[in-house]
DOSE-847491 format. One line per field, with one value per atom (N, C-alpha, C): residue number from 0; atom name; x, y, z. Coordinates in Angstrom, 3 decimals. Example, Ala and Ser with C-alpha at 12.3 -4.5 7.8 and 13.67 -1.06 7.14 Angstrom:
nr: [0,0,0,1,1,1]
atom: [N,CA,C,N,CA,C]
xx: [13.190,12.300,13.200,12.850,13.670,12.900]
yy: [-5.690,-4.500,-3.300,-2.250,-1.060,0.030]
zz: [7.800,7.800,7.800,7.080,7.140,7.870]
END
This chain:
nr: [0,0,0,1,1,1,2,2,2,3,3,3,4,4,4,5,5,5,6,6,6,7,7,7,8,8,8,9,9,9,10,10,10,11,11,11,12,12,12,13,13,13,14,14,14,15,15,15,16,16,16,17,17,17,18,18,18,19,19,19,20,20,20,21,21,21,22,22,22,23,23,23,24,24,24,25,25,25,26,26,26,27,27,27,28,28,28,29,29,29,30,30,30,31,31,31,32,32,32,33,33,33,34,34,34,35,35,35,36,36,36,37,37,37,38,38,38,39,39,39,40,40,40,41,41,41,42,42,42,43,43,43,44,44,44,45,45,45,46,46,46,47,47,47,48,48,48,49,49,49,50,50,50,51,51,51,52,52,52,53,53,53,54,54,54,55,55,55,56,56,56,57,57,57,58,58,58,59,59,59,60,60,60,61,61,61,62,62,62,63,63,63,64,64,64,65,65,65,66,66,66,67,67,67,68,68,68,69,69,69,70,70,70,71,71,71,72,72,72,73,73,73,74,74,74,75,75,75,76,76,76,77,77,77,78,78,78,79,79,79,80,80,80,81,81,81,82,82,82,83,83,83,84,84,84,85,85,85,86,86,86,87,87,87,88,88,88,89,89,89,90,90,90,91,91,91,92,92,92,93,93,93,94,94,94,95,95,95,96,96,96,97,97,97,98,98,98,99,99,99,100,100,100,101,101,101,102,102,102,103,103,103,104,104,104,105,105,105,106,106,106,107,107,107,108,108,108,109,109,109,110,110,110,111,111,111,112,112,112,113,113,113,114,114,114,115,115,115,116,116,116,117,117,117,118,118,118,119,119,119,120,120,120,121,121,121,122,122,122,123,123,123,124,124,124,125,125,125,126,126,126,127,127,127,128,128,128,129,129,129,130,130,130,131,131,131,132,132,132,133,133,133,134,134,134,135,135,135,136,136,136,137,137,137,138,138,138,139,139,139,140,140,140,141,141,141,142,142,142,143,143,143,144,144,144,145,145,145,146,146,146,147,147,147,148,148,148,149,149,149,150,150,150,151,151,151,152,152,152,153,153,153,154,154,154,155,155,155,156,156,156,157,157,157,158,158,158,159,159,159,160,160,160,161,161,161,162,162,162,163,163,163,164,164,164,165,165,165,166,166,166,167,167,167,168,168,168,169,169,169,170,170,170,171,171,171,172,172,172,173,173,173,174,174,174,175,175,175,176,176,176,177,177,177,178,178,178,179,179,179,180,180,180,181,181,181,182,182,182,183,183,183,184,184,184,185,185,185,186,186,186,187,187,187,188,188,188,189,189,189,190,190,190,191,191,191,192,192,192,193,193,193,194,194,194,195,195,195,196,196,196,197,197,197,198,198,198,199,199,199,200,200,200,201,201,201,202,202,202,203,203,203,204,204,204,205,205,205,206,206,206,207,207,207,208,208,208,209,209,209,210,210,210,211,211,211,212,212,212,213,213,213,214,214,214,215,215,215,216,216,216,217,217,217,218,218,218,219,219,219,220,220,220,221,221,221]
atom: [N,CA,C,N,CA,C,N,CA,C,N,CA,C,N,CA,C,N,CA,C,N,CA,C,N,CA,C,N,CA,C,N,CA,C,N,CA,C,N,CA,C,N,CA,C,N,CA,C,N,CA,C,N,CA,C,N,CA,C,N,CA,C,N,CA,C,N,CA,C,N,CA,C,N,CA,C,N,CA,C,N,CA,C,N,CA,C,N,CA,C,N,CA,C,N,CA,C,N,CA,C,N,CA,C,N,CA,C,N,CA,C,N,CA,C,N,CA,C,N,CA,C,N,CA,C,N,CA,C,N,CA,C,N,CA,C,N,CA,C,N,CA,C,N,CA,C,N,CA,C,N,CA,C,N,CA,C,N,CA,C,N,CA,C,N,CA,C,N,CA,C,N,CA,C,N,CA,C,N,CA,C,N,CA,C,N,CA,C,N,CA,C,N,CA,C,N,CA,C,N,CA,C,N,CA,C,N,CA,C,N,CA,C,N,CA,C,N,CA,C,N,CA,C,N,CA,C,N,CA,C,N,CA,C,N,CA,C,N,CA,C,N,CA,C,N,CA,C,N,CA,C,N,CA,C,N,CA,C,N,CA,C,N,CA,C,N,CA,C,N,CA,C,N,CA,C,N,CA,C,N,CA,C,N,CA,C,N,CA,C,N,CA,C,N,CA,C,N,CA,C,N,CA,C,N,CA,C,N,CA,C,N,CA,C,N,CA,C,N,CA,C,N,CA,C,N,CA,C,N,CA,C,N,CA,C,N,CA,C,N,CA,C,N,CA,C,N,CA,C,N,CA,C,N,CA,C,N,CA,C,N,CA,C,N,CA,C,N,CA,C,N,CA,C,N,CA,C,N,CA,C,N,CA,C,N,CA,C,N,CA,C,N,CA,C,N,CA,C,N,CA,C,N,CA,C,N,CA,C,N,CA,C,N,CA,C,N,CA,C,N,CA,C,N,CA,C,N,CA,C,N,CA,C,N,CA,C,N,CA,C,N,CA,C,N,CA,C,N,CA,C,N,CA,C,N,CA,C,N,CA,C,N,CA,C,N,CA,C,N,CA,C,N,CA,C,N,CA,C,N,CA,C,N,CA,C,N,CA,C,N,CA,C,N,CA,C,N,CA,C,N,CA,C,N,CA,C,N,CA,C,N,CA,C,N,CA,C,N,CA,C,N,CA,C,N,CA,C,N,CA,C,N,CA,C,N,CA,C,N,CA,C,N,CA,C,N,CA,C,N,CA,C,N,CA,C,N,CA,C,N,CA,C,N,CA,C,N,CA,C,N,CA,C,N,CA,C,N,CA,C,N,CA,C,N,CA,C,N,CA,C,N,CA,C,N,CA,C,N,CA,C,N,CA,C,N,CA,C,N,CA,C,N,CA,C,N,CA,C,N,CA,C,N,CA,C,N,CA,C,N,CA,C,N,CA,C,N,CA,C,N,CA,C,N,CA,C,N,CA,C,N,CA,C,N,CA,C,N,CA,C,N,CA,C,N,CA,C,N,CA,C,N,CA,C,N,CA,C,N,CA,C,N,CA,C,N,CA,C,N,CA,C,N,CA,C,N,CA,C,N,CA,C,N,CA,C,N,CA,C,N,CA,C,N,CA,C,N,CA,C,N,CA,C,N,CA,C,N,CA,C,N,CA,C,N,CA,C,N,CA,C,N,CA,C,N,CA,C,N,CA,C,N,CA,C,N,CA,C,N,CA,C,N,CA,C,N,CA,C,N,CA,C,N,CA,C]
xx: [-53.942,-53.942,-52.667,-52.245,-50.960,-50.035,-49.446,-48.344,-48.506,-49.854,-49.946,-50.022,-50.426,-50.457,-49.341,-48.555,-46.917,-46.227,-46.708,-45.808,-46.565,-47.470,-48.707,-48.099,-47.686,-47.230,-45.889,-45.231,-43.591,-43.665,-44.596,-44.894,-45.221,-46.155,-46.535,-45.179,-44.920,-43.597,-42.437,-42.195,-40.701,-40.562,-39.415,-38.138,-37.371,-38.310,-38.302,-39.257,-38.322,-39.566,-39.231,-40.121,-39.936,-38.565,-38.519,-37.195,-38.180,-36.757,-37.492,-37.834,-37.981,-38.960,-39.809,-39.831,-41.171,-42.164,-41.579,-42.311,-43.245,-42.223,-42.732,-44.038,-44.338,-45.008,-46.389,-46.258,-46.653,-47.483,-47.277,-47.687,-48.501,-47.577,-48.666,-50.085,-49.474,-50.817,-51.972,-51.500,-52.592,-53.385,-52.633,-52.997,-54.178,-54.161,-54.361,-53.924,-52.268,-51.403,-51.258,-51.266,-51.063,-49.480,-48.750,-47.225,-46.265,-47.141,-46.274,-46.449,-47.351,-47.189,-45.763,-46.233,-44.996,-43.509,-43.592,-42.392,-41.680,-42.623,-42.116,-42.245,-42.572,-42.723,-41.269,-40.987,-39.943,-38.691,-38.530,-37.369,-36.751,-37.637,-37.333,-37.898,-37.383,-37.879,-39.307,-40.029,-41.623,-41.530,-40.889,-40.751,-40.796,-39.321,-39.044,-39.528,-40.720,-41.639,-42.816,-42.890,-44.378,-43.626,-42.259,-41.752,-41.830,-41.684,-41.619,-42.753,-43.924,-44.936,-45.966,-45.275,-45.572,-45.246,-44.152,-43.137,-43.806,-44.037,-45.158,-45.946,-47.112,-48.684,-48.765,-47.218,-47.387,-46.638,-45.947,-45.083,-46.154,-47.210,-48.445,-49.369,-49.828,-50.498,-50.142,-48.596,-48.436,-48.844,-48.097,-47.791,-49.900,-50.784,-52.114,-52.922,-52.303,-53.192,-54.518,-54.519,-55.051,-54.668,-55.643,-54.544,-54.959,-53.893,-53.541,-52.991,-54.126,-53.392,-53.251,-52.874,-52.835,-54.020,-55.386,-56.468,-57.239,-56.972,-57.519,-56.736,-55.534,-54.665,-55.187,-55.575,-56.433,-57.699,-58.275,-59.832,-59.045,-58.150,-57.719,-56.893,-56.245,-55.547,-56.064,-57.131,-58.304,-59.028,-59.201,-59.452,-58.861,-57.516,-56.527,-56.959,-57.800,-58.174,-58.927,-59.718,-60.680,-60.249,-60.242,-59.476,-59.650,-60.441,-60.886,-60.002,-59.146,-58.241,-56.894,-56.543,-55.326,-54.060,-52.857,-51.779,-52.218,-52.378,-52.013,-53.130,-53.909,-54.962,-55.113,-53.925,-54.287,-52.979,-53.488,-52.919,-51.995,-50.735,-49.578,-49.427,-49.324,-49.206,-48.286,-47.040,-45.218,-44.170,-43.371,-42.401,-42.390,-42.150,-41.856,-40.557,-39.932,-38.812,-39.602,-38.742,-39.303,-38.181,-38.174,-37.022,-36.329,-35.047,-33.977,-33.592,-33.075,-31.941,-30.926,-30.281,-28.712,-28.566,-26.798,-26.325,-25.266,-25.077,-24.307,-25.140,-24.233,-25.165,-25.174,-25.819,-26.640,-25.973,-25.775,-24.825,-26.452,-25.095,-26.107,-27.387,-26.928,-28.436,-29.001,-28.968,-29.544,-30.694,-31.744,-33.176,-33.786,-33.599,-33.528,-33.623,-33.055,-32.897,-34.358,-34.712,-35.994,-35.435,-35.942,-35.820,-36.432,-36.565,-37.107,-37.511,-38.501,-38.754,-38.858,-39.261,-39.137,-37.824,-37.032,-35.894,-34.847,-34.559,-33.039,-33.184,-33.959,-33.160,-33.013,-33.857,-32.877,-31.722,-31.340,-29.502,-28.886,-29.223,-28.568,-28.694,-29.314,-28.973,-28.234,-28.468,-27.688,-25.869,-25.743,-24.224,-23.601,-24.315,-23.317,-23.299,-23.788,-23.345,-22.593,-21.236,-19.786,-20.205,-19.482,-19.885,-21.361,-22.188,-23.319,-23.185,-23.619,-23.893,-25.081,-25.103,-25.883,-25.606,-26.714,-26.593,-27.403,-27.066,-27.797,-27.845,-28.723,-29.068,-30.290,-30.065,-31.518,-30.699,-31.387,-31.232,-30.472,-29.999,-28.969,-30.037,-29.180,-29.605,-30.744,-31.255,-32.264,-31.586,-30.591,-30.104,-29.257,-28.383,-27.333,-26.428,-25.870,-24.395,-24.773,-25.986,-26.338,-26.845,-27.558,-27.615,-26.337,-25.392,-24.001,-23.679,-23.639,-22.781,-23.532,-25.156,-25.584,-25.862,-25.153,-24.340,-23.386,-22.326,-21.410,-21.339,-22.119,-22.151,-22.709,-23.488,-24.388,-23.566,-22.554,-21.542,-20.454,-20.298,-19.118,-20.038,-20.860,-21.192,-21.716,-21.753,-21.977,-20.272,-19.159,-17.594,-17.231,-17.910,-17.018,-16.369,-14.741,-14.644,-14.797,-15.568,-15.830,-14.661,-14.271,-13.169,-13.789,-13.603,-13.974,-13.054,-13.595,-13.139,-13.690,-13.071,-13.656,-12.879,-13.111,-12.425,-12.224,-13.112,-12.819,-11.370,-10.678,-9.168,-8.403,-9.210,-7.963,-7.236,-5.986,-5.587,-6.433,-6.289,-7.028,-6.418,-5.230,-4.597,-4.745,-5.040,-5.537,-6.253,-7.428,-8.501,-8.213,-7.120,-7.094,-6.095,-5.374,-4.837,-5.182,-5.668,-6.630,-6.017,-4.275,-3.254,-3.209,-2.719,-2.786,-3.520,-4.543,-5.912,-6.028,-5.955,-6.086,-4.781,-3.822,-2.604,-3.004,-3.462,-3.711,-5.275,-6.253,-6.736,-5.979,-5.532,-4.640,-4.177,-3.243,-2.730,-3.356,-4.452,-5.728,-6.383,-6.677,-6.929,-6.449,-5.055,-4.056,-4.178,-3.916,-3.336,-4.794,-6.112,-7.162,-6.957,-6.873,-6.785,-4.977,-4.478,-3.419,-2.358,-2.545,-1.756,-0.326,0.927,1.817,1.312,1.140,1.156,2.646,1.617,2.943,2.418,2.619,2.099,2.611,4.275,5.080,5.458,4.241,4.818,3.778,2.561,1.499,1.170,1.852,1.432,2.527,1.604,2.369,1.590,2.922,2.608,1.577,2.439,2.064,0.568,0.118,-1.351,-2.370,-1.852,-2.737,-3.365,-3.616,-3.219,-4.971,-5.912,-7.216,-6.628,-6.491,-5.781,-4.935,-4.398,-3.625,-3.714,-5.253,-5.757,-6.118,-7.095,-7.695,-7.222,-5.904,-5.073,-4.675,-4.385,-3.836,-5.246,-6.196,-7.833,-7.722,-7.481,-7.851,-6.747,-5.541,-4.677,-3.932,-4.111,-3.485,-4.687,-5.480,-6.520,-7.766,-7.782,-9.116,-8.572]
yy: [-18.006,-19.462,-19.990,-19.449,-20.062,-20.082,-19.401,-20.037,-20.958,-20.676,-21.835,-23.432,-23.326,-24.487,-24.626,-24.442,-24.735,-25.080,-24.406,-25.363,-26.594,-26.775,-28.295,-29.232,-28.622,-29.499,-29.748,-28.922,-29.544,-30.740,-30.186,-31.329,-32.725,-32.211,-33.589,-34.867,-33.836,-33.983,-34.451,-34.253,-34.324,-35.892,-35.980,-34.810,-33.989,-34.520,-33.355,-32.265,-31.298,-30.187,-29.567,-28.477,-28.256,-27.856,-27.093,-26.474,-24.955,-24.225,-22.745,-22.951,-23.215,-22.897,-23.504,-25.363,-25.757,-24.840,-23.978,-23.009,-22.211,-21.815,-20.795,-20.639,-22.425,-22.520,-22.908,-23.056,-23.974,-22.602,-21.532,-20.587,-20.048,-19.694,-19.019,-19.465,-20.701,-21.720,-21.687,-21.344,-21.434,-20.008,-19.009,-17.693,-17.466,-18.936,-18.922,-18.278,-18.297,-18.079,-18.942,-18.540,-19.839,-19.991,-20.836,-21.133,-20.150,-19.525,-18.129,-17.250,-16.997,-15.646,-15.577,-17.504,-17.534,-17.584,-17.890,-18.408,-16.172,-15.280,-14.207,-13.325,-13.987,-13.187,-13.819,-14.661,-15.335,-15.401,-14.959,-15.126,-16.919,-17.425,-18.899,-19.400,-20.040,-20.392,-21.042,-20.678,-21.006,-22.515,-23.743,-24.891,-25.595,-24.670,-25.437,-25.287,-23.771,-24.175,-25.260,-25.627,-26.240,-27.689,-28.135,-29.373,-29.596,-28.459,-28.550,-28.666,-27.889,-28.012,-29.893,-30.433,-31.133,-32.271,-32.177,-33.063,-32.862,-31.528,-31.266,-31.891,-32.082,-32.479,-33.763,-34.566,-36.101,-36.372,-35.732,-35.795,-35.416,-34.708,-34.448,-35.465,-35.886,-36.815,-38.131,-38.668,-40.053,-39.648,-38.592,-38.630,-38.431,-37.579,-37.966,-38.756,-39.508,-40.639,-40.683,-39.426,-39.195,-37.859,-38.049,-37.050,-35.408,-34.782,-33.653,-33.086,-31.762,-30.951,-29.605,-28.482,-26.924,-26.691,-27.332,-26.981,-26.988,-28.056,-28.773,-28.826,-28.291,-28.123,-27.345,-26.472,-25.490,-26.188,-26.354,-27.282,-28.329,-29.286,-30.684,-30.043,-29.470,-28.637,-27.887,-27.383,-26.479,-27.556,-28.779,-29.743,-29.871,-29.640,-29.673,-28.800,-27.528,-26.819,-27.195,-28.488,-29.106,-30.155,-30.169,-31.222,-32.118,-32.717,-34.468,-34.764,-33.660,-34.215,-33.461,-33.679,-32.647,-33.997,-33.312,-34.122,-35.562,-35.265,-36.791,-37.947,-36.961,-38.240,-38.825,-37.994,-38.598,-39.401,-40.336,-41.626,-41.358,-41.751,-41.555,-42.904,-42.786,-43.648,-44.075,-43.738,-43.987,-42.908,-43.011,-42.175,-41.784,-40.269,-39.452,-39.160,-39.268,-38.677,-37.237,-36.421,-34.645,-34.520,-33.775,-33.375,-31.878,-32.271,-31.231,-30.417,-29.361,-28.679,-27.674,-28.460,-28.345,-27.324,-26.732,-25.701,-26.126,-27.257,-28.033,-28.433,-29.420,-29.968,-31.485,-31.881,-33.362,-34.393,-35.207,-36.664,-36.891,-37.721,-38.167,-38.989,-40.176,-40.761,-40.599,-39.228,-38.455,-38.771,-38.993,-39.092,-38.119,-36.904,-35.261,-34.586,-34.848,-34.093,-34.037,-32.899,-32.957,-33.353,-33.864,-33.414,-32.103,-31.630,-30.682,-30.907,-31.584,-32.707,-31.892,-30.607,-29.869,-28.975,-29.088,-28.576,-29.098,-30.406,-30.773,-32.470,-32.585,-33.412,-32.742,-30.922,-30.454,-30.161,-29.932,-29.812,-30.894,-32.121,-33.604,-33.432,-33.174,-33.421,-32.096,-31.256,-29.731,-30.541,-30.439,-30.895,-32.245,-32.395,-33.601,-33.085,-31.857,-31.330,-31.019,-31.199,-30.601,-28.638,-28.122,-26.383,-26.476,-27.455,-26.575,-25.946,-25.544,-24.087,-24.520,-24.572,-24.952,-23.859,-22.836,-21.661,-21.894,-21.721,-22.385,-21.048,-20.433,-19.317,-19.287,-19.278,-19.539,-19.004,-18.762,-18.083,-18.869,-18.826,-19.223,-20.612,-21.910,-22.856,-23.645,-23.581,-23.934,-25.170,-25.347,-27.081,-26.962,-25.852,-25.321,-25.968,-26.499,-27.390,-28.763,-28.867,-30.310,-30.819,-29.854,-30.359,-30.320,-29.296,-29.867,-31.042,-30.978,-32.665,-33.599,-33.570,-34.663,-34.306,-33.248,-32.795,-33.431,-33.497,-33.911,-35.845,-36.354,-37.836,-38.363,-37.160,-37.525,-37.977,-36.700,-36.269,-37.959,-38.279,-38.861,-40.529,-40.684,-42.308,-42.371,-41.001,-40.960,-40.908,-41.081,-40.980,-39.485,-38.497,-37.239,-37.048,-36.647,-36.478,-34.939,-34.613,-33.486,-33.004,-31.184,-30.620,-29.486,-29.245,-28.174,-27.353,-25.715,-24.686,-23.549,-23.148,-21.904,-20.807,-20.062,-18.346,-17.842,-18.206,-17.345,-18.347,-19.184,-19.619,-18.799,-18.145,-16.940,-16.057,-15.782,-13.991,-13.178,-12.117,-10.677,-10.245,-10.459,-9.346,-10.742,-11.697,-12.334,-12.086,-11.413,-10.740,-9.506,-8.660,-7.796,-7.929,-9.275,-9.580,-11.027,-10.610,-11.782,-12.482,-12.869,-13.352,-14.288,-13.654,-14.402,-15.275,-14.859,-15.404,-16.970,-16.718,-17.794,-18.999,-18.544,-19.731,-19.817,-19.312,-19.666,-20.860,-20.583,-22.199,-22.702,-22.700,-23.711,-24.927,-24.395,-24.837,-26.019,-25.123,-25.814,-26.588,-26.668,-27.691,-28.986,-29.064,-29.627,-30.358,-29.629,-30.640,-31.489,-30.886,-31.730,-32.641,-32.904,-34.123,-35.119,-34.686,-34.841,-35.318,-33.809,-33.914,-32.913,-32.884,-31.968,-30.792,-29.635,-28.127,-28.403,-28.176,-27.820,-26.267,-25.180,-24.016,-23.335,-23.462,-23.174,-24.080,-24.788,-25.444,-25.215,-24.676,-24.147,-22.739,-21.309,-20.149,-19.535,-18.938,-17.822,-16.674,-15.964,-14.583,-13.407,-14.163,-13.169,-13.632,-14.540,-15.196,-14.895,-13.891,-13.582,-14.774,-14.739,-15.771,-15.970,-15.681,-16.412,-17.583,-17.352,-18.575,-19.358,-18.769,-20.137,-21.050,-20.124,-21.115,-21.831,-21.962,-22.396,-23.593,-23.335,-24.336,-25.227,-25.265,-25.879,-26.700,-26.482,-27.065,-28.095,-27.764,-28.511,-29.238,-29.357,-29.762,-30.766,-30.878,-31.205,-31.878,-30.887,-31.154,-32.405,-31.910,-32.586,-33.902]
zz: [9.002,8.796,8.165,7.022,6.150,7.430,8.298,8.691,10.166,10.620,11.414,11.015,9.427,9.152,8.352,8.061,7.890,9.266,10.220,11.355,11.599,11.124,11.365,10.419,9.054,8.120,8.386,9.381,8.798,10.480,10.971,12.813,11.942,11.007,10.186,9.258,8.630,8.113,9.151,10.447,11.142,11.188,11.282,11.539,10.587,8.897,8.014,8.160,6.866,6.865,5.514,5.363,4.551,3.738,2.824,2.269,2.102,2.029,1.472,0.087,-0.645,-1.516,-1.860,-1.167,-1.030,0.106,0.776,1.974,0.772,0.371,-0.670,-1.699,-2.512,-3.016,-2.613,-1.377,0.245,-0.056,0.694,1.346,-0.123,-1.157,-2.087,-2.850,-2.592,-3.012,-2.348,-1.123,-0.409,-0.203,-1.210,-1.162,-2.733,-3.102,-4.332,-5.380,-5.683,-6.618,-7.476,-8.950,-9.733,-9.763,-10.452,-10.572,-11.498,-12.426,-13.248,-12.090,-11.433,-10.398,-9.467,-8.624,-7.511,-8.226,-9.475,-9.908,-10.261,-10.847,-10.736,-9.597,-8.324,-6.940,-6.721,-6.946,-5.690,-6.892,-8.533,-9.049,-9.217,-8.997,-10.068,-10.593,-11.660,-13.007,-12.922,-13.496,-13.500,-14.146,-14.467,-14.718,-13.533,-13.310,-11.606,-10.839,-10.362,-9.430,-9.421,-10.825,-11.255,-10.681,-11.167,-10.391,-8.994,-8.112,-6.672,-6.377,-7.246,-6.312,-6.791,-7.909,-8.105,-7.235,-6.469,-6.258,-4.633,-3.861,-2.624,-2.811,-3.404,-3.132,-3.356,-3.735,-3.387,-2.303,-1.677,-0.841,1.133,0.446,1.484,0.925,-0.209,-0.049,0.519,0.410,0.710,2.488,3.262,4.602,4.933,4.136,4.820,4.408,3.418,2.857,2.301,1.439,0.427,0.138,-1.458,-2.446,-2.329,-2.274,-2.053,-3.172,-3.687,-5.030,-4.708,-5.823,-5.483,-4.902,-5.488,-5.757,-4.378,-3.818,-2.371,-1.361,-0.860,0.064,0.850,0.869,1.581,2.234,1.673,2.605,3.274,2.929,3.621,4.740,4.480,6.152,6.880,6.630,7.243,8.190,8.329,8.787,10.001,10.125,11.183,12.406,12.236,13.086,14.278,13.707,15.080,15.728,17.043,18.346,17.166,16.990,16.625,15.455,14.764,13.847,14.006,15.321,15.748,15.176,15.463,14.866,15.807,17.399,17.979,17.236,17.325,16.311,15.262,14.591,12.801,12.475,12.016,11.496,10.281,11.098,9.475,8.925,7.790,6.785,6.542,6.316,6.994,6.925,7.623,7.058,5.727,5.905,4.544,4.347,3.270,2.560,2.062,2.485,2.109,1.545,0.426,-0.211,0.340,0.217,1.340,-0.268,-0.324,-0.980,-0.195,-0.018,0.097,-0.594,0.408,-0.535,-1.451,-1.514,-2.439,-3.656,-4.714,-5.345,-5.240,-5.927,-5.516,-6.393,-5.898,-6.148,-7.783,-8.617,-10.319,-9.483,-8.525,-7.942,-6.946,-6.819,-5.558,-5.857,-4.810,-4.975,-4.855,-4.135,-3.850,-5.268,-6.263,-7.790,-8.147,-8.990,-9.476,-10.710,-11.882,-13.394,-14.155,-14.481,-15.336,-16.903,-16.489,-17.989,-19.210,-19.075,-20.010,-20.660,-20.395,-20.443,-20.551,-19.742,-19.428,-20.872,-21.593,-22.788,-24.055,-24.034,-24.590,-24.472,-23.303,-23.011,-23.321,-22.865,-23.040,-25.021,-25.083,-26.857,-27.615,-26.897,-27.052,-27.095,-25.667,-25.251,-26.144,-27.079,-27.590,-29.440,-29.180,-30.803,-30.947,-32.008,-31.921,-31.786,-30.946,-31.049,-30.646,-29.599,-29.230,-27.818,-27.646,-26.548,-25.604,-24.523,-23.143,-22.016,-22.050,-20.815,-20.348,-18.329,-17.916,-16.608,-16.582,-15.777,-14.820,-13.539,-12.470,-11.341,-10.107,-9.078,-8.151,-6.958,-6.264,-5.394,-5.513,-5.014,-5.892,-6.897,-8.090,-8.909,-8.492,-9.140,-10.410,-10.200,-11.953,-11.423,-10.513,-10.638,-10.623,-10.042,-10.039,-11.082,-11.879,-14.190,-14.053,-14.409,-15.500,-14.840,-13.433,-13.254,-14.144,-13.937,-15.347,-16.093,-16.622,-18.398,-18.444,-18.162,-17.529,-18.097,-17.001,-16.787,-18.290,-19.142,-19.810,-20.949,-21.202,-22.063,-22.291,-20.633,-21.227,-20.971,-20.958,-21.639,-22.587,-23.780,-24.755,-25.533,-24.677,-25.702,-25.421,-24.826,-24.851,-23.272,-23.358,-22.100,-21.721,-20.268,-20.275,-19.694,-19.769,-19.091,-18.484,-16.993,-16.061,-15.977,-16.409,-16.654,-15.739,-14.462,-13.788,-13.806,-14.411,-14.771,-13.482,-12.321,-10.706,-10.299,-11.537,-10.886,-11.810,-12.808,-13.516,-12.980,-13.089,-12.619,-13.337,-12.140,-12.959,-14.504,-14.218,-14.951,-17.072,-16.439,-17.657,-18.545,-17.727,-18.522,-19.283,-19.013,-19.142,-21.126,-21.137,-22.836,-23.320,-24.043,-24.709,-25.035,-25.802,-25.761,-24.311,-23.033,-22.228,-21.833,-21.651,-21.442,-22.321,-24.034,-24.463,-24.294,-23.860,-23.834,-22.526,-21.314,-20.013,-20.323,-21.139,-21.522,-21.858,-22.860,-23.487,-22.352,-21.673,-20.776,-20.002,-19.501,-18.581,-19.216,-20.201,-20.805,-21.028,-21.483,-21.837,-20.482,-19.514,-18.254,-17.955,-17.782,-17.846,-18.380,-19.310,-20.495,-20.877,-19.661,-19.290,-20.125,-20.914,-22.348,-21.531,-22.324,-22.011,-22.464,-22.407,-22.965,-24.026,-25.573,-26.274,-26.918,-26.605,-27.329,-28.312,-27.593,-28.717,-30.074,-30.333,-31.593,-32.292,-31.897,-32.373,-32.504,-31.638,-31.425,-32.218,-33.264,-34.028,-33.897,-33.616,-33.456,-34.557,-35.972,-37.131,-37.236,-37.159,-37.642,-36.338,-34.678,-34.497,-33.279,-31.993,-30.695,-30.822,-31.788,-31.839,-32.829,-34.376,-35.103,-34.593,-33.908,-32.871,-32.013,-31.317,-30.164,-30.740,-32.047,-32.971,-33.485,-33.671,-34.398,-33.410,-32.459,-30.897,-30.574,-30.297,-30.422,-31.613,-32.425,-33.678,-33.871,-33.762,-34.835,-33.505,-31.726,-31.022,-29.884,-29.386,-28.279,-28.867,-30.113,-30.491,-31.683]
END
């Protein structure tokens, strides 16, 4: 049954359809999985499945016009099996917006974004502490570039300007002296904020190229 009626739902749904991991929660639900199970079968965050699947069963209720939960998805599509309520016969209610995920990330007023109500205004209040720390770890395609961008947006209509830093534009051989490494931020920084690089008026040797970055941060950047 589960995957005949995933091709019923996405016929229902077209010329959307699902996404893989609304498939996902689609299918286990109907296996009667609760949301900690699918969220450690499938490796994403058990928040964010509880959003998707929240964000599904209104997204099937608007298109059958009445309400659709984890609980009852199963009996209401089981329905579909007899002529008298085949797709040509049943009455849509209007076009659906189904939510897509892209392998990109999603514009600040994307309508596509979930929130993660539990999670993301601790980051928004995290990111505006001088020295706080925001790690943000989930599986490939789960919405991590599309938060920092609104980390990001959040940051600077609160007065901070943000600066984008990707280490996969470092040389190898950077990593390899910590010296380099820190005047190679330096640098990158500087030009972000489209300051000149002054290093040599800040980097002393004897005091050691952490006290210096230190001092260059503090005494010039900030």
């Amino acid at each position: 049954m589960p995957q005949s009626v995933l091709v019923t739902v996405n016929e229902l749904l077209s010329p959307h359809h699902l996404s893989y991991i609304q498939e996902i929660v689609f299918l286990r639900s109907l296996e009667g999985k609760r949301y900690r199970e699918i969220a450690s079968e499938s490796g994403y965050d058990y928040d964010y499945v509880k959003e998707v699947g929240f964000q599904l069963w209104q997204t099937l209720s608007h298109a059958l016009g009445r309400k659709v939960t984890k609980k009852n998805v199963r009996l209401i599509l089981a329905e579909f099996d007899s002529p008298a309520n085949s797709l040509s016969n049943f009455p849509l209610i209007a076009p659906v917006s189904v939510l897509e995920f892209p392998g990109g990330s999603l514009p600040i007023d994307s309508k596509f974004y979930i929130e993660r109500s539990s999670i993301e205004p601790l980051a928004y209040r995290e990111i505006l502490k001088p020295g706080g720390l925001v790690r943000i770890k989930a599986p490939q395609q789960s919405g991590k570039t599309s938060l920092v961008l609104r980390l990001m947006a959040h940051a600077e209509t609160n007065g901070l300007i943000p600066v984008i830093i990707n280490l996969q534009s470092a040389d190898r051989r950077l990593f390899a002296n910590l010296n380099d490494f820190l005047r190679w931020l330096c640098v990158l920084i500087s030009r972000q904020l489209n300051l000149t690089p002054q290093l040599d008026q800040y980097w002393d040797e004897e005091s050691g190229s952490k006290l210096s970055c230190n001092a260059y941060f503090q005494m010039y950047l900030l």
